[in-house]
PDB file with SEQRES, HELIX, SHEET and CRYST1 records, atoms N, CA, C and O in Angstrom:
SEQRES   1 A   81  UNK UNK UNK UNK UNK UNK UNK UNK UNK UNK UNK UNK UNK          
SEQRES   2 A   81  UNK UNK UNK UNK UNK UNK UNK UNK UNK UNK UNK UNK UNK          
SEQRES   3 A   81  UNK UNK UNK UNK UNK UNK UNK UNK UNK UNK UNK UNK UNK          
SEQRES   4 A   81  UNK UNK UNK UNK UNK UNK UNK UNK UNK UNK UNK UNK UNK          
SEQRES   5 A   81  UNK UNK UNK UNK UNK UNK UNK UNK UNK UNK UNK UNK UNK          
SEQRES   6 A   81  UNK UNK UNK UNK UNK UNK UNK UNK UNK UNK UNK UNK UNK          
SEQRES   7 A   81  UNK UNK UNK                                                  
HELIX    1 AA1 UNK A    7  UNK A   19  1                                  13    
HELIX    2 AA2 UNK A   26  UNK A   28  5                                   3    
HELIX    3 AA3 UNK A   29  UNK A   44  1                                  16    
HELIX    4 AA4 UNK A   51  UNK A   61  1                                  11    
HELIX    5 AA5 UNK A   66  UNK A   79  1                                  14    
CRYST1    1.000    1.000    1.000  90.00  90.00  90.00 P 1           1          
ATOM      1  N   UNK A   1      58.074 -49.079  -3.036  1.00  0.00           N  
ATOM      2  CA  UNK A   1      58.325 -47.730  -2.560  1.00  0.00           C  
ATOM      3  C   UNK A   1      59.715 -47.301  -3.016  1.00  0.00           C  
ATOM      4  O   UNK A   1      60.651 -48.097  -2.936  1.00  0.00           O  
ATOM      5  N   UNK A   2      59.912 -45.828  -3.586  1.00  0.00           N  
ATOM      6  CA  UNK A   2      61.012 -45.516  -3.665  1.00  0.00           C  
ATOM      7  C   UNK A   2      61.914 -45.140  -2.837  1.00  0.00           C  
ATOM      8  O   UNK A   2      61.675 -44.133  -2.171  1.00  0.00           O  
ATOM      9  N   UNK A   3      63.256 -45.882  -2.645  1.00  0.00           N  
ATOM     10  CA  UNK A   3      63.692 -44.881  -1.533  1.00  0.00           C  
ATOM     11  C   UNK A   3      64.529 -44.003  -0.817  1.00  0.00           C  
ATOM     12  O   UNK A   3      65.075 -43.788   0.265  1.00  0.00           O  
ATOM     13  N   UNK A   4      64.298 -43.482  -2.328  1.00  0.00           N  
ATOM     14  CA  UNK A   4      64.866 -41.827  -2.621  1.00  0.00           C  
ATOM     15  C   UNK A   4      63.855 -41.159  -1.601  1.00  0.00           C  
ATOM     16  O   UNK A   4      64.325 -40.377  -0.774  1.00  0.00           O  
ATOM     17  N   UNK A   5      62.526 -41.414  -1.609  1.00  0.00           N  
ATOM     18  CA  UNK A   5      61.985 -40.520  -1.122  1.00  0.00           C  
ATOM     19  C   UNK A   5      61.941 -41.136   0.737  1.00  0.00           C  
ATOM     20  O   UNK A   5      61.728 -42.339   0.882  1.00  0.00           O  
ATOM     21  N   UNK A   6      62.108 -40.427   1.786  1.00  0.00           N  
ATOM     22  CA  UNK A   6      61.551 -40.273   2.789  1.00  0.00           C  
ATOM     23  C   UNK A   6      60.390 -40.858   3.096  1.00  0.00           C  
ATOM     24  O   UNK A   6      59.675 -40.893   2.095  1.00  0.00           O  
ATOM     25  N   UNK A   7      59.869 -41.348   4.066  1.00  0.00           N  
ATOM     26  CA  UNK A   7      58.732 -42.265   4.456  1.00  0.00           C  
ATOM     27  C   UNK A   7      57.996 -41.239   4.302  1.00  0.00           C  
ATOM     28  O   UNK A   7      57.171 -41.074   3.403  1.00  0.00           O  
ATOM     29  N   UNK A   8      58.395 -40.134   5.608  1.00  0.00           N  
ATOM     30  CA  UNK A   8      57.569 -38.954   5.869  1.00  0.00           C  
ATOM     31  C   UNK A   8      56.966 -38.744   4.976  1.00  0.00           C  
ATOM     32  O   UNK A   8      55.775 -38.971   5.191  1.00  0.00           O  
ATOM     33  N   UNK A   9      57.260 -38.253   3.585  1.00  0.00           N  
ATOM     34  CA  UNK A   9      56.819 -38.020   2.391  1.00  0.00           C  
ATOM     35  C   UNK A   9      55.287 -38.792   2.369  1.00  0.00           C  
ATOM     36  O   UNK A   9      54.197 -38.225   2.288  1.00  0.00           O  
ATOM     37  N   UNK A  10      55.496 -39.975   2.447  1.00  0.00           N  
ATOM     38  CA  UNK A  10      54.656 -40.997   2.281  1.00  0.00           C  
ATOM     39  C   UNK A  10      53.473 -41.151   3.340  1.00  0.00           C  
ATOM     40  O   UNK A  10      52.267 -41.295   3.141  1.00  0.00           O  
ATOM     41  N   UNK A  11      54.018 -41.093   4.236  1.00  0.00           N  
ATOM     42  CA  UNK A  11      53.408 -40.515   5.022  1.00  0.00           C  
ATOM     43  C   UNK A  11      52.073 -39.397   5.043  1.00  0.00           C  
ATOM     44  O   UNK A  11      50.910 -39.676   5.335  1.00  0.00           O  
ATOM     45  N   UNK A  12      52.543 -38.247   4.699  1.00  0.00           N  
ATOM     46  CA  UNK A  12      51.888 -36.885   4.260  1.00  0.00           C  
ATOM     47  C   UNK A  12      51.126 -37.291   3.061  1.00  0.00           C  
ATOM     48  O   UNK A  12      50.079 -36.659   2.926  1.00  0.00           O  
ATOM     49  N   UNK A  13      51.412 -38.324   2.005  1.00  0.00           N  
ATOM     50  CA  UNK A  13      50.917 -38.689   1.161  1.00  0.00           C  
ATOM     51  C   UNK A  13      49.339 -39.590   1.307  1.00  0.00           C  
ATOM     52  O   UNK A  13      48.283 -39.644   0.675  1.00  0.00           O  
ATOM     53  N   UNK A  14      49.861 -40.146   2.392  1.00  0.00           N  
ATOM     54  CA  UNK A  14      48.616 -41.321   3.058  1.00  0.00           C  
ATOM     55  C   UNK A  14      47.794 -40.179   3.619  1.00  0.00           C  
ATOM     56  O   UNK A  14      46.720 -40.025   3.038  1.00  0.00           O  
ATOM     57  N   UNK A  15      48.035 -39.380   4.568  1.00  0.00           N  
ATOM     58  CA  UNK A  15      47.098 -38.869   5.054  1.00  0.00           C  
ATOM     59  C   UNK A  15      46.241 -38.126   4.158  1.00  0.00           C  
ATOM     60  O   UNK A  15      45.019 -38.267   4.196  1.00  0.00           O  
ATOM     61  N   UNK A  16      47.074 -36.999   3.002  1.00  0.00           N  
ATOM     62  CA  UNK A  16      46.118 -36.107   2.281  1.00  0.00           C  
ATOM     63  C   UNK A  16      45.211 -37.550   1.312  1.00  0.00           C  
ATOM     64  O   UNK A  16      43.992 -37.390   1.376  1.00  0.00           O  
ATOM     65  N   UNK A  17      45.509 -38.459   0.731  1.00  0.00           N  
ATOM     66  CA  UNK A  17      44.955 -39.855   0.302  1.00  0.00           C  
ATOM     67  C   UNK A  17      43.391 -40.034   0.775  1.00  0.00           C  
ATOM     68  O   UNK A  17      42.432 -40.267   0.039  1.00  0.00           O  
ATOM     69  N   UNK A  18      43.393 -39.781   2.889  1.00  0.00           N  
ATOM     70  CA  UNK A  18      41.954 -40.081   3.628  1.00  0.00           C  
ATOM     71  C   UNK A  18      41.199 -38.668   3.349  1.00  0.00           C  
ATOM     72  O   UNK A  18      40.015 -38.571   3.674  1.00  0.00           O  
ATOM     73  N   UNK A  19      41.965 -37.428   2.673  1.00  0.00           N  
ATOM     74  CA  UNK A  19      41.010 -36.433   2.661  1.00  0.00           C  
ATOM     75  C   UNK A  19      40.607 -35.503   1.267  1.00  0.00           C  
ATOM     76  O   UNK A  19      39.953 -34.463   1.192  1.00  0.00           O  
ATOM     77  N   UNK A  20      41.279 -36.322   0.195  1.00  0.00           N  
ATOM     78  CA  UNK A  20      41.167 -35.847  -1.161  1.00  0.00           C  
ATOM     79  C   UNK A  20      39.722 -36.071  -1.619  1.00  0.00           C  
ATOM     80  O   UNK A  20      39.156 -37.147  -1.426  1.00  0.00           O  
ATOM     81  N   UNK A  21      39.100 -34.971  -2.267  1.00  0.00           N  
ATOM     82  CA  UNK A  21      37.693 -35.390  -3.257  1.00  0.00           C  
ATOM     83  C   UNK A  21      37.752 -36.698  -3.659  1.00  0.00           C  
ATOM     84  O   UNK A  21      36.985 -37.641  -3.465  1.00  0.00           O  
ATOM     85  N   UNK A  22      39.260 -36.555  -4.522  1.00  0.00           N  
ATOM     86  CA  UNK A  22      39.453 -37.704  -5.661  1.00  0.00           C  
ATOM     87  C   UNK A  22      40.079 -38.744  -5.279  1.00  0.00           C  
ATOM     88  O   UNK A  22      41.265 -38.468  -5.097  1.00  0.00           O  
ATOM     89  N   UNK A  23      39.839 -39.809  -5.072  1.00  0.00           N  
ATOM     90  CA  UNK A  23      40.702 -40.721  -4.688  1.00  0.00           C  
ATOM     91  C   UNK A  23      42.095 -40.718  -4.816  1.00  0.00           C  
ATOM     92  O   UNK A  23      42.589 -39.649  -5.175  1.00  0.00           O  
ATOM     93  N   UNK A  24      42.989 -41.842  -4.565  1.00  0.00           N  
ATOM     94  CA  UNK A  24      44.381 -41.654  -5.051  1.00  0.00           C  
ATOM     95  C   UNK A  24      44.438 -42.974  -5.295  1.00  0.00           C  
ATOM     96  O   UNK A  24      44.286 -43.806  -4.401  1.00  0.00           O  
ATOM     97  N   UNK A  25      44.711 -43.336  -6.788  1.00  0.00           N  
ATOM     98  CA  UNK A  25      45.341 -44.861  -6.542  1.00  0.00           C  
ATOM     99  C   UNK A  25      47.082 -44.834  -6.326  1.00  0.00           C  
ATOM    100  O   UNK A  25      47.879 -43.897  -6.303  1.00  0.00           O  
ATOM    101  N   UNK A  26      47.294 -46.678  -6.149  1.00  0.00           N  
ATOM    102  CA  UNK A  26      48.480 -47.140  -5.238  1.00  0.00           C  
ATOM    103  C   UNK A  26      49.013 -46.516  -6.440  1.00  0.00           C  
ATOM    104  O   UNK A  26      49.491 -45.536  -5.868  1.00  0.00           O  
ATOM    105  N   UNK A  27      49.293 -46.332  -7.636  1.00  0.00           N  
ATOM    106  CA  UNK A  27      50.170 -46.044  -8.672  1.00  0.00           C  
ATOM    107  C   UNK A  27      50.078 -44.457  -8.409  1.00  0.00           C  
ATOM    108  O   UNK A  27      50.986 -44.057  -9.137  1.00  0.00           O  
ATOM    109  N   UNK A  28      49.607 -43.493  -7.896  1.00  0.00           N  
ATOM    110  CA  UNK A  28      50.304 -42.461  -7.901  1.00  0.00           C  
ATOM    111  C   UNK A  28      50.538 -41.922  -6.501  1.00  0.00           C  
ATOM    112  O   UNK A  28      50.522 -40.749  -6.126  1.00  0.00           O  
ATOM    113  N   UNK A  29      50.739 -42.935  -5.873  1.00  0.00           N  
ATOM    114  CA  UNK A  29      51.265 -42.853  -4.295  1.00  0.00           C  
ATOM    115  C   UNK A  29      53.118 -42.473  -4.354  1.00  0.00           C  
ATOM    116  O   UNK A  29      53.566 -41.718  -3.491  1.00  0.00           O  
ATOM    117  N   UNK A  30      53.749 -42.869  -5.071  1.00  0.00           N  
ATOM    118  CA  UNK A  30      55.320 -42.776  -5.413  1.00  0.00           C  
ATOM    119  C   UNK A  30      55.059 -41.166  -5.827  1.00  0.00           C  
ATOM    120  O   UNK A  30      55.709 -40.457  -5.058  1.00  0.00           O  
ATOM    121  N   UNK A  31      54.346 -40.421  -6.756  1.00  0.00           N  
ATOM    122  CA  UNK A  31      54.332 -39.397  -7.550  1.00  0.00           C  
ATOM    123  C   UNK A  31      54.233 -38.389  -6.720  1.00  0.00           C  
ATOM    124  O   UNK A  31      54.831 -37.314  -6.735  1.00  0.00           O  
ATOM    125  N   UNK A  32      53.033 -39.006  -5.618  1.00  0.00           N  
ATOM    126  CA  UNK A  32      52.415 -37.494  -4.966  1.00  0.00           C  
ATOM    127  C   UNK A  32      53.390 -37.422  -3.287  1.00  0.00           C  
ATOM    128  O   UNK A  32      53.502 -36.324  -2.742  1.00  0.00           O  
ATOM    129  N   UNK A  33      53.920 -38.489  -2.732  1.00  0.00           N  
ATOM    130  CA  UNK A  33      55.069 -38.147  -1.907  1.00  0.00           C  
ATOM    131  C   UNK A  33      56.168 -37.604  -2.455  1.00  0.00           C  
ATOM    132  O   UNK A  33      56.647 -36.769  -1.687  1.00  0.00           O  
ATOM    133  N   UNK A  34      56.984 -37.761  -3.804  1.00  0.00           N  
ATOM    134  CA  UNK A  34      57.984 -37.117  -4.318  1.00  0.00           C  
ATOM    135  C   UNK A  34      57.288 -35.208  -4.642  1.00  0.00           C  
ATOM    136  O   UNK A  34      57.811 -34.110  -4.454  1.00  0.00           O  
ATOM    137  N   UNK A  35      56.303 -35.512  -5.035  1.00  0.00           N  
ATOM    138  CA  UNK A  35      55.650 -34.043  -5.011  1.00  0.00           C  
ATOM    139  C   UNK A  35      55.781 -33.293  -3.766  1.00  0.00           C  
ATOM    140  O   UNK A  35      56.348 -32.202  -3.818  1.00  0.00           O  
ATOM    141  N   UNK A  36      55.248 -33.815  -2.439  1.00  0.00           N  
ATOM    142  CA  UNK A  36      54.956 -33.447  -1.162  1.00  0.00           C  
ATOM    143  C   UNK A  36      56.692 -33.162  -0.782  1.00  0.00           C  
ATOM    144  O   UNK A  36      57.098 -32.116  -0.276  1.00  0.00           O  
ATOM    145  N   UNK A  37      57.538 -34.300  -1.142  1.00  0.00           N  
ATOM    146  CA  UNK A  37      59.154 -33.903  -0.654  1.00  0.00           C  
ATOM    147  C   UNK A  37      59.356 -32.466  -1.407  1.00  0.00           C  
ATOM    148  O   UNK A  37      59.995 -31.658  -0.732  1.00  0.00           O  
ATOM    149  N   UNK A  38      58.968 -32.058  -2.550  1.00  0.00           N  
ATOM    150  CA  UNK A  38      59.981 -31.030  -3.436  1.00  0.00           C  
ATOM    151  C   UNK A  38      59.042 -30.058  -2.869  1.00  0.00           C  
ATOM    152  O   UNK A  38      59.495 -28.918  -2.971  1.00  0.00           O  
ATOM    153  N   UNK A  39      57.993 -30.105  -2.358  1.00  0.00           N  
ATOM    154  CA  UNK A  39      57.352 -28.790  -1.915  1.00  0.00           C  
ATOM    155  C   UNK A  39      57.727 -28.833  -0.318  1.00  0.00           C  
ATOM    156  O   UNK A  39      57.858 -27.675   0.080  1.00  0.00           O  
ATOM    157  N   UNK A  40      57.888 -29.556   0.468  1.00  0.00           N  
ATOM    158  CA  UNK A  40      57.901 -28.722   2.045  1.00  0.00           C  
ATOM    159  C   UNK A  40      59.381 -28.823   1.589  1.00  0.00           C  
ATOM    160  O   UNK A  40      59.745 -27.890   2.305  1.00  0.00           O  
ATOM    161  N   UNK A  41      60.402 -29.165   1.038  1.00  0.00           N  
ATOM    162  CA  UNK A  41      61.696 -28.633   1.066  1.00  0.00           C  
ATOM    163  C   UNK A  41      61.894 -27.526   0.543  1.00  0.00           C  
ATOM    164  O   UNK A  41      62.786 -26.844   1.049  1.00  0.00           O  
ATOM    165  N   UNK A  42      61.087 -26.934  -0.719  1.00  0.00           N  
ATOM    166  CA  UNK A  42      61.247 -25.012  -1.168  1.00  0.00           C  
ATOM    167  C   UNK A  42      60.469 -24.572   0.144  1.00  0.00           C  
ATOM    168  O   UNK A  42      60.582 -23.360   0.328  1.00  0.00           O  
ATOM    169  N   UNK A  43      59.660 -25.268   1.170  1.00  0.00           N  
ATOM    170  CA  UNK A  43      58.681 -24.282   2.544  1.00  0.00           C  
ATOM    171  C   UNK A  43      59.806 -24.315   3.093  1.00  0.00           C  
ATOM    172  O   UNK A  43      60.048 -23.167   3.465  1.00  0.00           O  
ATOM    173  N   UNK A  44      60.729 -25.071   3.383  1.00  0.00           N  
ATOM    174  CA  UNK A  44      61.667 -25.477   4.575  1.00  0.00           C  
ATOM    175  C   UNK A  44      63.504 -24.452   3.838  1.00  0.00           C  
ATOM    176  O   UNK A  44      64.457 -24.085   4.526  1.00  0.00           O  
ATOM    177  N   UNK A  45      63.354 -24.336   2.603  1.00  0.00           N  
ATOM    178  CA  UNK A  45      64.582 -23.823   2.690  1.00  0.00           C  
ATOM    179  C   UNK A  45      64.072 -21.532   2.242  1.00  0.00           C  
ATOM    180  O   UNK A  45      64.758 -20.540   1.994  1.00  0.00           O  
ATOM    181  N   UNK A  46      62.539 -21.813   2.394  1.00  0.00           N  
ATOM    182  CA  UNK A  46      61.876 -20.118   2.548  1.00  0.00           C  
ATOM    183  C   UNK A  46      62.151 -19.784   0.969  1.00  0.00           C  
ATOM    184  O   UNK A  46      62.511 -18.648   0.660  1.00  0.00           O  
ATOM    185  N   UNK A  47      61.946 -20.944  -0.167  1.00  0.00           N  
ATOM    186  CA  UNK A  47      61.664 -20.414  -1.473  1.00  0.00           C  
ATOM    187  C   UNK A  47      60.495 -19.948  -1.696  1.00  0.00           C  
ATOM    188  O   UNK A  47      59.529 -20.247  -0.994  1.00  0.00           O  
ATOM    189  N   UNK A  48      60.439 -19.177  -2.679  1.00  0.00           N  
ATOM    190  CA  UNK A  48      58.749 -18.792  -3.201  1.00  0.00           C  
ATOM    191  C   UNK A  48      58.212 -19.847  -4.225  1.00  0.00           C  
ATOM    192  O   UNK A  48      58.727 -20.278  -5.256  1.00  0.00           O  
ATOM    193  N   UNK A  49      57.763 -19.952  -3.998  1.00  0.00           N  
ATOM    194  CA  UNK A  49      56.354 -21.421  -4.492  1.00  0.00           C  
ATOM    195  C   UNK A  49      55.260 -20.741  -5.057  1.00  0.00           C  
ATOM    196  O   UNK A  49      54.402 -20.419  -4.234  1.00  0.00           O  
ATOM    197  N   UNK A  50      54.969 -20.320  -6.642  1.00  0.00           N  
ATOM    198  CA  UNK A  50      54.289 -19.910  -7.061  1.00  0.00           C  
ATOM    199  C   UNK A  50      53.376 -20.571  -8.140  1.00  0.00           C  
ATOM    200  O   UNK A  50      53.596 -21.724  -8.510  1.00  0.00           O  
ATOM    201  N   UNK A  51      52.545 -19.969  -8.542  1.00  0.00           N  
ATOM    202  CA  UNK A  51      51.999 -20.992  -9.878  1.00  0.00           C  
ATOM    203  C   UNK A  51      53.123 -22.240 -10.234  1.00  0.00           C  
ATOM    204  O   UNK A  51      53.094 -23.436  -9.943  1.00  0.00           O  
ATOM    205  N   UNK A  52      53.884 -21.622 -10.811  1.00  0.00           N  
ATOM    206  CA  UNK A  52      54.626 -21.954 -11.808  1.00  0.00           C  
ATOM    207  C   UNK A  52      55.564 -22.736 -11.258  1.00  0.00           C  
ATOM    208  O   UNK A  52      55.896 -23.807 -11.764  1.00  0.00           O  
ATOM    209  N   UNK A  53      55.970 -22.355 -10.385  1.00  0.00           N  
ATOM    210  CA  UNK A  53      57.034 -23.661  -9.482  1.00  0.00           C  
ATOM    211  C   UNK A  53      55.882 -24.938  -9.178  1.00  0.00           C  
ATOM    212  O   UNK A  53      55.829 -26.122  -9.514  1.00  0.00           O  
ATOM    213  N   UNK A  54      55.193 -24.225  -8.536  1.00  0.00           N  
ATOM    214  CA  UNK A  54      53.950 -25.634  -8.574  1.00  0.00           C  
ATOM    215  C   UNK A  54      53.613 -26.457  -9.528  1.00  0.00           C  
ATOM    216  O   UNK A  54      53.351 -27.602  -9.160  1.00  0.00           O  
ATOM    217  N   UNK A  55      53.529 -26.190 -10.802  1.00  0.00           N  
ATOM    218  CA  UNK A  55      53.384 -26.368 -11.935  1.00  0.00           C  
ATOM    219  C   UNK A  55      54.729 -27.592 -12.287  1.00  0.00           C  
ATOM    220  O   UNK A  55      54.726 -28.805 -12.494  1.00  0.00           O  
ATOM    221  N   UNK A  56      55.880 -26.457 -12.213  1.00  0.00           N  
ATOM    222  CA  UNK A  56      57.023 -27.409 -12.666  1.00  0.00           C  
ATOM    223  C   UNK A  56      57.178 -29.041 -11.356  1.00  0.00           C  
ATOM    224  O   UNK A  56      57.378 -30.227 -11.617  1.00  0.00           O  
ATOM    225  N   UNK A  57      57.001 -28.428 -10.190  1.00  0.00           N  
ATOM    226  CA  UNK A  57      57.094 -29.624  -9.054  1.00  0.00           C  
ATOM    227  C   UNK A  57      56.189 -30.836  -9.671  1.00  0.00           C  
ATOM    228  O   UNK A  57      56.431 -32.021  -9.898  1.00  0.00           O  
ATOM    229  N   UNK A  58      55.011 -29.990  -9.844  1.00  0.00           N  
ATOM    230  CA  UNK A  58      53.666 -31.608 -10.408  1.00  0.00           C  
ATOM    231  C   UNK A  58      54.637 -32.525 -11.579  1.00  0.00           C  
ATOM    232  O   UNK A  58      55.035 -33.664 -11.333  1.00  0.00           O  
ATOM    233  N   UNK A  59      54.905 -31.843 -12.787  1.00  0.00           N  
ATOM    234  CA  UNK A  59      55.638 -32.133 -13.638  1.00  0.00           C  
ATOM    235  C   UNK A  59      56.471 -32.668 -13.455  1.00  0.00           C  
ATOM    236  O   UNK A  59      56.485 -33.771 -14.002  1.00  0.00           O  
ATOM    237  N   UNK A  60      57.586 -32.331 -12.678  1.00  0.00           N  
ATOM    238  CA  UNK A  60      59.054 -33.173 -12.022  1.00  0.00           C  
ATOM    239  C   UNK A  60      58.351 -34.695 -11.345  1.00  0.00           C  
ATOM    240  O   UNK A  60      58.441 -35.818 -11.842  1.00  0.00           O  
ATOM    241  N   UNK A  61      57.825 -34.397 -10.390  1.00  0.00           N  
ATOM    242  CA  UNK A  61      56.997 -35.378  -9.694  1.00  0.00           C  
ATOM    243  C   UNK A  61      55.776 -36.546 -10.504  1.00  0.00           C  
ATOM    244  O   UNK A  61      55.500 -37.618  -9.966  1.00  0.00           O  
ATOM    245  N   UNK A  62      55.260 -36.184 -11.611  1.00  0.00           N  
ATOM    246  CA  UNK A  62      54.658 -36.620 -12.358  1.00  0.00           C  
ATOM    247  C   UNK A  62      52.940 -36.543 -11.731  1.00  0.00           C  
ATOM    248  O   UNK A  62      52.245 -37.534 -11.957  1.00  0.00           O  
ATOM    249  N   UNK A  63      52.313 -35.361 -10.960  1.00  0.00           N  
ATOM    250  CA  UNK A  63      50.884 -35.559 -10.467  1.00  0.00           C  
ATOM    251  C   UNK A  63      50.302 -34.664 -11.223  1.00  0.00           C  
ATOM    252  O   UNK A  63      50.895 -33.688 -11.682  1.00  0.00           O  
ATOM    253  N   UNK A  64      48.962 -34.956 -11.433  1.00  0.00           N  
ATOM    254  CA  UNK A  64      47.801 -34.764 -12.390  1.00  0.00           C  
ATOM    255  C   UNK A  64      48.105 -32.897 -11.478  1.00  0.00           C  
ATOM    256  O   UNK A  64      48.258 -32.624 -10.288  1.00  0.00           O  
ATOM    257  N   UNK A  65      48.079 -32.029 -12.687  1.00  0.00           N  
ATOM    258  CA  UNK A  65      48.066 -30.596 -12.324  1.00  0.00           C  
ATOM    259  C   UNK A  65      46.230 -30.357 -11.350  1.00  0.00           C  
ATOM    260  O   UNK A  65      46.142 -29.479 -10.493  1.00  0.00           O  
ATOM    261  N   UNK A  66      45.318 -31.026 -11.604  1.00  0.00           N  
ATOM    262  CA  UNK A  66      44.419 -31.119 -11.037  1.00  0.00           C  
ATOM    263  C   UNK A  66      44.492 -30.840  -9.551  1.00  0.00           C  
ATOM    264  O   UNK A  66      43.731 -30.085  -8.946  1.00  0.00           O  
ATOM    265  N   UNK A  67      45.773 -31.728  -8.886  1.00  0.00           N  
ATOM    266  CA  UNK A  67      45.529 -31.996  -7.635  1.00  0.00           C  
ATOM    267  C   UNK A  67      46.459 -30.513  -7.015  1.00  0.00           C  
ATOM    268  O   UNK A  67      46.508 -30.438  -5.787  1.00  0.00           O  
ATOM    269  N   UNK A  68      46.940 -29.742  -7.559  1.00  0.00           N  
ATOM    270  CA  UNK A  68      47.920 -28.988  -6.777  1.00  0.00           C  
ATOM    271  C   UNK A  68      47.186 -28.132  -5.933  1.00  0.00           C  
ATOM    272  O   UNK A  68      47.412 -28.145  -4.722  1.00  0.00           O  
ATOM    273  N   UNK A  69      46.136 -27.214  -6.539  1.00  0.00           N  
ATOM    274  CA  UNK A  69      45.129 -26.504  -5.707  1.00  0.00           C  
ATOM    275  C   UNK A  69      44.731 -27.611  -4.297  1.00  0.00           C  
ATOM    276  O   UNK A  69      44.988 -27.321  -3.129  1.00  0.00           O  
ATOM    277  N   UNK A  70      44.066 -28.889  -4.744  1.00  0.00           N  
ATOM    278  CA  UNK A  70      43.816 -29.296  -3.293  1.00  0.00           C  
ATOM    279  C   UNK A  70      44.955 -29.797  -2.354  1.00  0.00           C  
ATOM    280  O   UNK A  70      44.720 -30.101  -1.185  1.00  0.00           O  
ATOM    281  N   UNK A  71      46.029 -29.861  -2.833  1.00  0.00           N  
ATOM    282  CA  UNK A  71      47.139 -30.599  -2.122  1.00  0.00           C  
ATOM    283  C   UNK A  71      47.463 -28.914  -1.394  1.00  0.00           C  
ATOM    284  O   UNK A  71      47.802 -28.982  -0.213  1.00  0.00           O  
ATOM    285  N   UNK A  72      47.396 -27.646  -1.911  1.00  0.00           N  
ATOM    286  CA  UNK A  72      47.461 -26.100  -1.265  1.00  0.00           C  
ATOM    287  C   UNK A  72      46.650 -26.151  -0.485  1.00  0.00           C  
ATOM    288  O   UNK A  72      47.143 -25.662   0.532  1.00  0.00           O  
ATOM    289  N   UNK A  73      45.519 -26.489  -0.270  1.00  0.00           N  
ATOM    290  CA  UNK A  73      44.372 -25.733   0.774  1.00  0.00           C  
ATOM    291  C   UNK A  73      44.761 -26.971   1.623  1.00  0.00           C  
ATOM    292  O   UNK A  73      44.889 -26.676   2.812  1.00  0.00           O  
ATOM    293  N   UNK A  74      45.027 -28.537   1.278  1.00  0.00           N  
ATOM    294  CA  UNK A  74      45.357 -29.593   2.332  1.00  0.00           C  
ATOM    295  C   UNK A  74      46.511 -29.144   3.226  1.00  0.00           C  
ATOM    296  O   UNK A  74      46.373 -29.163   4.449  1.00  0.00           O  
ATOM    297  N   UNK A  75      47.991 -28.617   2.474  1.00  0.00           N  
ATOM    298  CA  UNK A  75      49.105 -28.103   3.422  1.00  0.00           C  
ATOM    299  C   UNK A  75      48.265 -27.141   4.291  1.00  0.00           C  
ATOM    300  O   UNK A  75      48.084 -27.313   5.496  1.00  0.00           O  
ATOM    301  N   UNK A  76      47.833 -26.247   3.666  1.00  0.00           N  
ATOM    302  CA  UNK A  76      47.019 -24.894   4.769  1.00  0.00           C  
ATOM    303  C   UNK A  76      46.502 -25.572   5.873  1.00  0.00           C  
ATOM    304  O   UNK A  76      47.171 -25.561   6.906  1.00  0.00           O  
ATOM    305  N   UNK A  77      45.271 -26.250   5.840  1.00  0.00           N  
ATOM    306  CA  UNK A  77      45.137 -26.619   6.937  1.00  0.00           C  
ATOM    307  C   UNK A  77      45.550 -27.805   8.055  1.00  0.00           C  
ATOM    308  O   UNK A  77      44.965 -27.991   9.122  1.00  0.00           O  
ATOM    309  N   UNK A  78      46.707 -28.564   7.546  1.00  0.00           N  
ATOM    310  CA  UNK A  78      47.186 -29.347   7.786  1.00  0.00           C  
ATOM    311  C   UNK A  78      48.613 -28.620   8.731  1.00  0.00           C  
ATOM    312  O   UNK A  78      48.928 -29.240   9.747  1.00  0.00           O  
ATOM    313  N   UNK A  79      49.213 -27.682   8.474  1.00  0.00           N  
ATOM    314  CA  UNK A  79      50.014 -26.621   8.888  1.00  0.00           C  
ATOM    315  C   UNK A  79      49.058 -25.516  10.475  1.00  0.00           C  
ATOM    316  O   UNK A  79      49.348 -25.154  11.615  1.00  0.00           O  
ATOM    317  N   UNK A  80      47.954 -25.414   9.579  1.00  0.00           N  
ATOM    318  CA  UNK A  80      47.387 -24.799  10.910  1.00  0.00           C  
ATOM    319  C   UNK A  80      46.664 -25.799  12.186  1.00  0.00           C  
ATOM    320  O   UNK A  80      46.172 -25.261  13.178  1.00  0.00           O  
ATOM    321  N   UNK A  81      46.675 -27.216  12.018  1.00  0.00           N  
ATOM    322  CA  UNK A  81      46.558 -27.981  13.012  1.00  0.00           C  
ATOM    323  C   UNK A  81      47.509 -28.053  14.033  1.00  0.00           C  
ATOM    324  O   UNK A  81      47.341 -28.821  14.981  1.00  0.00           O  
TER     325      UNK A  81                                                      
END                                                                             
């Protein structure tokens, strides 16, 4: 585990993990919590998060552009719980 990143991260990572279509293997468990940190920190400091920031976050973070749409509708309802 890296630990730059926050558990929490990892955390949020495990859970969207039990509810993704696609599986997640252990090798992009580091990728998609560093993803999950750079996105609720632009929610948490009220940046706009658009395509394209999404885009660049996957990229920074290194996750398959595939997953960003479901990792969006996972925050949505994961936020409205």
């Amino acid at each position: 585990m890296n630990q730059e990143i926050p558990l929490k991260f990892y955390d949020i990572a495990d859970e969207y993990s039990t509810e993704t279509a696609k599986p997640v293997s252990e090798s992009e468990r580091d990728a998609l919590a560093r993803y999950f940190q750079l996105l609720l920190e632009r929610l948490m400091n009220n940046e706009e998060i658009d395509e394209a920031a999404q885009q660049t976050m996957a990229d920074e973070a290194g996750i398959d552009a595939g997953r960003i749409d479901e990792i969006a509708n996972f925050l949505n309802q994961w936020g409205n719980e």
